[in-house]
C-alpha positions in Angstrom: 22.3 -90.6 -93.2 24.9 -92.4 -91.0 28.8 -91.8 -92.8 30.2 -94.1 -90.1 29.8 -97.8 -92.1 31.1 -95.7 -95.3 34.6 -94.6 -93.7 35.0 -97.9 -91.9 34.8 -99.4 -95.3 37.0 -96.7 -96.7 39.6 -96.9 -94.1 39.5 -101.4 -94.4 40.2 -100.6 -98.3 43.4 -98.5 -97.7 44.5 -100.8 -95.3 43.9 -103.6 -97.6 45.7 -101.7 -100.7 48.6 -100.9 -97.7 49.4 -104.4 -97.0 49.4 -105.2 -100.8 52.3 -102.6 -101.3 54.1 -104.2 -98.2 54.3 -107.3 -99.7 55.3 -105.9 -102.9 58.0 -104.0 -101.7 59.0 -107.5 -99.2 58.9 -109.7 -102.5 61.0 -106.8 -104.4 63.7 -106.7 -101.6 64.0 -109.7 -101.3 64.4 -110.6 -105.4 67.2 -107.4 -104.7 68.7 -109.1 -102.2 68.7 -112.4 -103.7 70.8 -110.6 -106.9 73.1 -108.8 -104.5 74.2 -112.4 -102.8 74.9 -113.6 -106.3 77.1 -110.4 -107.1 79.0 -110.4 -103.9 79.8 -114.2 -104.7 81.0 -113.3 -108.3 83.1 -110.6 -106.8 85.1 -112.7 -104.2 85.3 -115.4 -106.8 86.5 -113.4 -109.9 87.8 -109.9 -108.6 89.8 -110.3 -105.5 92.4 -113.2 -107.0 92.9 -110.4 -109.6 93.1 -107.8 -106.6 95.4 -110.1 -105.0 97.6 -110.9 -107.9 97.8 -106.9 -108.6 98.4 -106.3 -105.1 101.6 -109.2 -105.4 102.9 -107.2 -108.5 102.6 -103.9 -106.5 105.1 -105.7 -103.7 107.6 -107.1 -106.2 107.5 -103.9 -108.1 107.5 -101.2 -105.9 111.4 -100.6 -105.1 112.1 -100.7 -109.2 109.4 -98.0 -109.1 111.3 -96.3 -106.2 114.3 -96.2 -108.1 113.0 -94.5 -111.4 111.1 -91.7 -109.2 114.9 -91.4 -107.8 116.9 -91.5 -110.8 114.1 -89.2 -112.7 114.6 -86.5 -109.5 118.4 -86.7 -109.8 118.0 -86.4 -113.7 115.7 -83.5 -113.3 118.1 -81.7 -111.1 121.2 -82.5 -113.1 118.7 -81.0 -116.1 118.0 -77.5 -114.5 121.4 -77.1 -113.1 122.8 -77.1 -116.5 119.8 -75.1 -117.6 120.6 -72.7 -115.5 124.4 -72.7 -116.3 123.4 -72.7 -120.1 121.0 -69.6 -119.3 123.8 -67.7 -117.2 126.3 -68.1 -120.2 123.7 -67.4 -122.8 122.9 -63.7 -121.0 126.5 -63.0 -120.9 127.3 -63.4 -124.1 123.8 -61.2 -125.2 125.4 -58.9 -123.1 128.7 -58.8 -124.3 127.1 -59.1 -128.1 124.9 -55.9 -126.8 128.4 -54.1 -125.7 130.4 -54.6 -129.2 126.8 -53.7 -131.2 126.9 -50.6 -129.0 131.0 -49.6 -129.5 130.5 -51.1 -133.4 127.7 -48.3 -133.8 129.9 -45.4 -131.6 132.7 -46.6 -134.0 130.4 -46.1 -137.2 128.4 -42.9 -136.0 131.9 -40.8 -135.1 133.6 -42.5 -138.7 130.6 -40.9 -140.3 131.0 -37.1 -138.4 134.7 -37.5 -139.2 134.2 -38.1 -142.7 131.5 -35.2 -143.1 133.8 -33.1 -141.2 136.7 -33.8 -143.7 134.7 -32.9 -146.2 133.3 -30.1 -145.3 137.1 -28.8 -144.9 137.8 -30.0 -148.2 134.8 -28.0 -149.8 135.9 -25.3 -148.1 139.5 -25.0 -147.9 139.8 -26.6 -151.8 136.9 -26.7 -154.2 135.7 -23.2 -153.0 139.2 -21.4 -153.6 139.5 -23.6 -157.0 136.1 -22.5 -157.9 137.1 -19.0 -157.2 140.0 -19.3 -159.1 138.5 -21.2 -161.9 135.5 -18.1 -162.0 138.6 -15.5 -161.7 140.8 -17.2 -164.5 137.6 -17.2 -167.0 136.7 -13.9 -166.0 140.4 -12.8 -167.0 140.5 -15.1 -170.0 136.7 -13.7 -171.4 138.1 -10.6 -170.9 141.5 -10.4 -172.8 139.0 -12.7 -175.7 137.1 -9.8 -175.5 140.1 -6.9 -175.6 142.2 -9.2 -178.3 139.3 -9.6 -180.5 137.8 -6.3 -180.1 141.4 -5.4 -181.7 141.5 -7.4 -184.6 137.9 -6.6 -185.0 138.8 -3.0 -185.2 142.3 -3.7 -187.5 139.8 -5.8 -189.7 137.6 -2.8 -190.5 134.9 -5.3 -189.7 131.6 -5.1 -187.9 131.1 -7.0 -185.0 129.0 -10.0 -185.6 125.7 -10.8 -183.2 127.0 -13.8 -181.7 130.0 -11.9 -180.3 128.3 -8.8 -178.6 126.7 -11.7 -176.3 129.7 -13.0 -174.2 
């Protein structure tokens, strides 16, 4: 069998189905461009006076815009110089605070020793020899009780009663 009349056949129908997409895509690019025309024309017509009249305002504004940025950069300087000034008194007198906190608690700590000190001495130079005397002076007094009733106990004739043996 002879392929030859079957691929010329095959080769005329791609060709054929080639040229239909060629014309499909010319019609469709040309439908684009025909919509792009009718942008561009919109554009010029309705966006560039308002490009224009933006552009005019940008002119007339510009040096009132140049003078805020100005005044706003002089402000902000004026602003962190006093910052900083506020900042360099505000450390001093932390410091100064930390100083007195630091003499107020020396003060307070060596009040406190003294007054432990003091009364230590006192305990020992006062209540101790008190106490002594106080434990010598009943001692003494139990002891003439003691002598002085033993006495009368013995003038008396009378036995010595429970309660008294246990001084």
């Amino acid at each position: 069998m002879d392929y030859l009349p079957v691929f010329v056949g095959l080769t005329a129908a791609a060709v054929v189905i080639q040229a239909g997409i060629l014309v499909a895509l010319f019609l469709a690019v040309r439908q684009t461009t025909a919509r792009v025309e009718v942008l561009a024309t919109e554009i010029t017509t309705k966006v560039l006076p308002t490009v224009e009249i933006a552009n005019s305002m940008l002119v007339d504004l510009r040096p009132k815009i140049e003078t805020m940025v100005e005044n706003v950069s002089e402000s902000s300087t004026m602003i962190r110089a006093q910052i900083e000034r506020i900042d360099a008194t505000v450390s001093d007198v932390i410091d100064r605070m930390r100083l007195q906190v630091i003499r107020a608690d020396e003060l307070v700590n060596g009040t406190m020793d003294r007054l432990e000190e003091t009364r230590d001495v006192v305990h020992k130079t006062v209540i101790s020899p008190i106490r002594q005397i106080s434990g010598l002076v009943q001692g003494v007094t139990a002891g003439l009780e003691f002598l002085i009733g033993s006495r009368r106990r013995q003038q008396n004739g009378a036995p010595v009663p429970q309660d008294e043996m246990f001084i």
